[in-house]
N, C-alpha and C positions, 0 to 999 in steps of 0.2 A: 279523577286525576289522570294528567297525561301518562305517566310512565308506573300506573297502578298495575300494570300486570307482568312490567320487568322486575319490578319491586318485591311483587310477591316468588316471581321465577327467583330472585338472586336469593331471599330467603330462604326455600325448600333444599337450596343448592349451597348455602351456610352450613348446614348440619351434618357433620362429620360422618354419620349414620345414615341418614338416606344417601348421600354421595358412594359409602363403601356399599349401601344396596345397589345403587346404578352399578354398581362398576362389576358389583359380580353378576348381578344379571346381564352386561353386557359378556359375561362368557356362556353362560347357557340360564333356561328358567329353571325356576327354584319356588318348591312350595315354603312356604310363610317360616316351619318348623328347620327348615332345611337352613333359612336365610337367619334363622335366631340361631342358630348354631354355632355358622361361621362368623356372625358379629360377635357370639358369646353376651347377647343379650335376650333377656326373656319373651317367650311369644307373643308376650301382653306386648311390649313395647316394639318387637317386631311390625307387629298386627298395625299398633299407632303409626309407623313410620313407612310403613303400608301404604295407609287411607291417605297422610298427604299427598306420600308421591302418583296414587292415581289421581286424587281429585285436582291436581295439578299436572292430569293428562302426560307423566313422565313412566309412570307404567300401566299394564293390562291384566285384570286376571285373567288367565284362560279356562275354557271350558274344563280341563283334568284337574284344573285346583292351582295349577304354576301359578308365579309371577311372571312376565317376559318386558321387555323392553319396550311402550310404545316405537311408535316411528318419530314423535317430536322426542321422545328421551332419545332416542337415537343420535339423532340430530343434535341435541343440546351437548351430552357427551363431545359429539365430533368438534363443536366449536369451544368447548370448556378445556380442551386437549390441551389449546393457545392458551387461554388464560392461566393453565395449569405452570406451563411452560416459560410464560413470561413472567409470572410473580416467583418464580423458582430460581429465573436469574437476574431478578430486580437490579440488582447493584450494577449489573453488565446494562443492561436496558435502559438505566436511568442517567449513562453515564456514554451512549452510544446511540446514533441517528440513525434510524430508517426511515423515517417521512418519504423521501424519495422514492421508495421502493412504490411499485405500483401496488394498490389492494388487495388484489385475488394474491400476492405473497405475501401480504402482511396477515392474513384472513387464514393462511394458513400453516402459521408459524408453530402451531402443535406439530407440525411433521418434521421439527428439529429436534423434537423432545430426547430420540436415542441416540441421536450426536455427543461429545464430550465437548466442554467449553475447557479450551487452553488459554490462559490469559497471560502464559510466557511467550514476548517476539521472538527470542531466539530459538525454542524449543517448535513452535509454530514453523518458523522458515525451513528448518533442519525438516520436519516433515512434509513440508507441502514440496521440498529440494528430493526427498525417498521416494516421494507419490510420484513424479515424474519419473524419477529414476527407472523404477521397479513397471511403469509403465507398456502394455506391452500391445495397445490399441491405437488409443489415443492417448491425448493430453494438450487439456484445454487450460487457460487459464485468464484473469482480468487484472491486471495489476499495471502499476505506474509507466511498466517497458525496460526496464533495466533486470539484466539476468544475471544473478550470482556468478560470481566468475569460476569457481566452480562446477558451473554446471554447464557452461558452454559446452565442453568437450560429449556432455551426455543428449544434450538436446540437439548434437551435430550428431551422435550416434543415430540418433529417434530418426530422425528426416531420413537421414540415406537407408535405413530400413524401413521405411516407409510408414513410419506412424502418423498418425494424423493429428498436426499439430496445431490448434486454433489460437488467436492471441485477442481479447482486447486489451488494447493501453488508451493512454490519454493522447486525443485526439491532437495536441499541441506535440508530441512526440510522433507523429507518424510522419515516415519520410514521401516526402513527394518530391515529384518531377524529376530533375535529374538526378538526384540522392534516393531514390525508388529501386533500392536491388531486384537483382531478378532472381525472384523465390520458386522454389520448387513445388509441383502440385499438391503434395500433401503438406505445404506450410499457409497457413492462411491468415492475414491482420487487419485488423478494423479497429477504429478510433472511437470513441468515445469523449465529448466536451465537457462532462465530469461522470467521476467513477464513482458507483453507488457500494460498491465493496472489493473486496479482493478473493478473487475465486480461484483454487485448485479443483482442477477435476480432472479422474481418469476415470476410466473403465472397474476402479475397484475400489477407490476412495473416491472422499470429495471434502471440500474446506469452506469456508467462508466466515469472513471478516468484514465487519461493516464499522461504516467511520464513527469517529467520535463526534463528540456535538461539536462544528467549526469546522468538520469537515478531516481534519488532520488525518489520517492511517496509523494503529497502532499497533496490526495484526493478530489480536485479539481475537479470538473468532471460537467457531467451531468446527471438530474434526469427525471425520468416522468414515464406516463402509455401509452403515444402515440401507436397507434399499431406499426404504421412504424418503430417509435424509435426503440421500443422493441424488433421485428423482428431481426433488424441490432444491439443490443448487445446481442442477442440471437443465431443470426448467428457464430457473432464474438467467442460469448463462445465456441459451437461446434465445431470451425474449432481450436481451443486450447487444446480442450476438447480431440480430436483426434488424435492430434499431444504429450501429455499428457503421461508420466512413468503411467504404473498400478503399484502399489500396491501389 
C-alpha cells in the first residue's frame, strides 16, 4: 500500500501515551521506571508503549538503560507542533485562508503555537495601535494603508525620532508620480497587488491576521511577544517585504 507506513506513523502518534512519552523525552532521557511514573501507568504498559515507539524508529534505547529521542522522533515532534496547533484552532483555520501563504510558512505554523488568538476587531486594533505606540525601534506593518486617525499624531512622532518605519499596503493605494510625497529616510512603502494578511510588528510584539475564505480582512489574528512567534511574522513580513512596488 502506498501510504502504509504514514498510516502506521499517524497510528503510534493516536495514542495519547506514547505522544505524552515523546514529549517527555523530548526534555531529557528517561529509564522505562521513570517514564511509568510520570504517566502514572505500570512498567508492564510502560515497557509496551516502549517497544512501539522504537520499532517505529521514534525512540532509542541507550547504552545506561535511558529512553532518548531518536532523530526521526525529533523530527516528527517538530512537524506535529503544526498539526498540534492547527487542530487546536480548527474553528479559526476552517473559517480563514492561507493558501496564499508560501509553504516553508505554512510547514511552519507550530511556531504560532505560544501566540494568543484574539478574535475581537476592535480589541486587536487597540493593540496592534499600543504595539506602535510603545514602539521604540521600529515598526513595521502590512495592511490596507489607511491609519487610524488617532494615531497619526504618534506615527509623525516615530519618524522625526527616527524609528524605522516600513509599510506594505495595497498596491492600488500607493501613490505615484506626482502624488509621491517626499518621505523621510527612515519611512519606507511598497505595494502589494493582494495582501496575504495584516501584520503589526515591532521590535517587542508582533500580530498577524490572515483573511477569511473570499479574501475579506476581519482582523482576527494572533498576538504576542513569543520570540519564536515573532521570528515567523517577521520572517513572513520580509519575504512580502521583498516581493513589495518601491515607491
Amino acid at each position: 500500500m502506498k501510504n502504509e507506513g504514514l498510516d502506521k506513523l499517524f497510528f503510534e502518534l493516536t495514542s495519547e501515551s506514547r505522544l505524552s512519552i515523546l514529549n517527555e523525552l523530548q526534555k531529557e532521557n528517561l529509564k522505562m521506571q521513570e517514564i511509568a511514573r510520570r504517566l502514572d501507568v505500570t512498567p508492564t504498559e510502560a515497557f509496551r508503549q516502549l517497544e512501539h515507539l522504537s520499532l517505529a524508529s521514534l525512540v532509542q534505547r541507550q547504552p545506561d538503560g535511558t529512553f532518548a529521542l531518536g532523530e526521526f522522533g525529533k523530527l516528527i515532534l517538530q512537524i506535529s507542533s503544526s498539526f498540534d496547533f492547527i487542530s487546536k484552532h480548527k474553528a479559526y483555520f476552517s473559517t480563514h485562508d492561507l493558501t496564499s501563504l508560501p509553504s516553508q510558512f505554512v510547514n511552519r505554523l507550530g511556531e504560532l503555537s505560544a501566540a494568543k488568538l484574539e478574535m475581537d476587531t476592535i480589541k486587536n486594533l487597540n493593540m496592534g495601535a499600543q504595539a506602535f505606540t510603545e514602539s521604540e525601534q521600529y515598526a513595521w506593518g502590512m495592511g490596507e494603508g489607511t491609519i487610524r486617525e488617532q494615531m497619526t499624531s504618534v506615527m509623525n512622532q516615530h519618524v522625526a525620532r527616527g524609528i524605522q518605519v516600513k509599510m506594505i499596503i495595497s498596491k492600488e493605494r500607493l501613490p505615484a508620480g506626482a502624488n509621491l510625497p517626499e518621505m523621510p529616510k527612515n519611512v519606507e512603502l511598497r505595494g502589494l497587488p493582494e495582501l496575504p494578511a495584516i501584520i503589526v510588528l515591532t521590535e517587542k510584539v508582533a500580530s498577524v491576521c490572515f483573511c477569511q475564505l473570499g479574501g475579506r480582512i476581519d482582523y482576527a489574528g494572533f498576538f504576542g511577544s513569543d520570540p519564536t512567534f515573532h521570528d515567523w511574522v517577521k520572517d513572513l513580513f520580509l519575504f512580502y517585504w521583498e516581493k513589495g512596488e518601491r515607491t
